[in-house]
C-alpha positions, 0 to 999 in steps of 0.5 A: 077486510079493513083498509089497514090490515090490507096495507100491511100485507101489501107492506109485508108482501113487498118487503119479503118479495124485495128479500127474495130477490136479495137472496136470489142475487145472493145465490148467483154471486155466491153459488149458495144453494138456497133455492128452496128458501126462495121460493118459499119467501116468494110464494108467501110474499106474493100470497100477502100481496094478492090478499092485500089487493082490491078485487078491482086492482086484481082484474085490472092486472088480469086484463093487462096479462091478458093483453099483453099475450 
């Protein structure tokens, strides 16, 4: 995959990981049940992320889990 595709789904992911916390702050102010939309956006987001990253990127933040614990 080439390297402009790559960050426009790291641009996508971003984007749509930053809308879900918006809505999730929206929903413990307001009590508006929209749980299932969130984790819908988030899953989503986080796979566009995780195909934008390079392999290198995707070990090194395995390691630093893997330390952290």
């Amino acid at each position: 995959m080439n390297k402009e595709i790559k960050g426009m789904c790291l641009f996508l992911g971003m984007i749509g990981l930053g809308y879900a916390a918006l809505l999730c702050s929206i929903m413990l102010f307001t009590g508006v049940k929209i749980f299932k939309s969130i984790v819908l956006i988030t899953t989503f987001s986080s796979f566009l992320v995780s195909l934008g990253l390079t392999t290198q990127v995707k070990h090194r933040i395995i390691q630093l889990v893997k330390n952290s614990f």
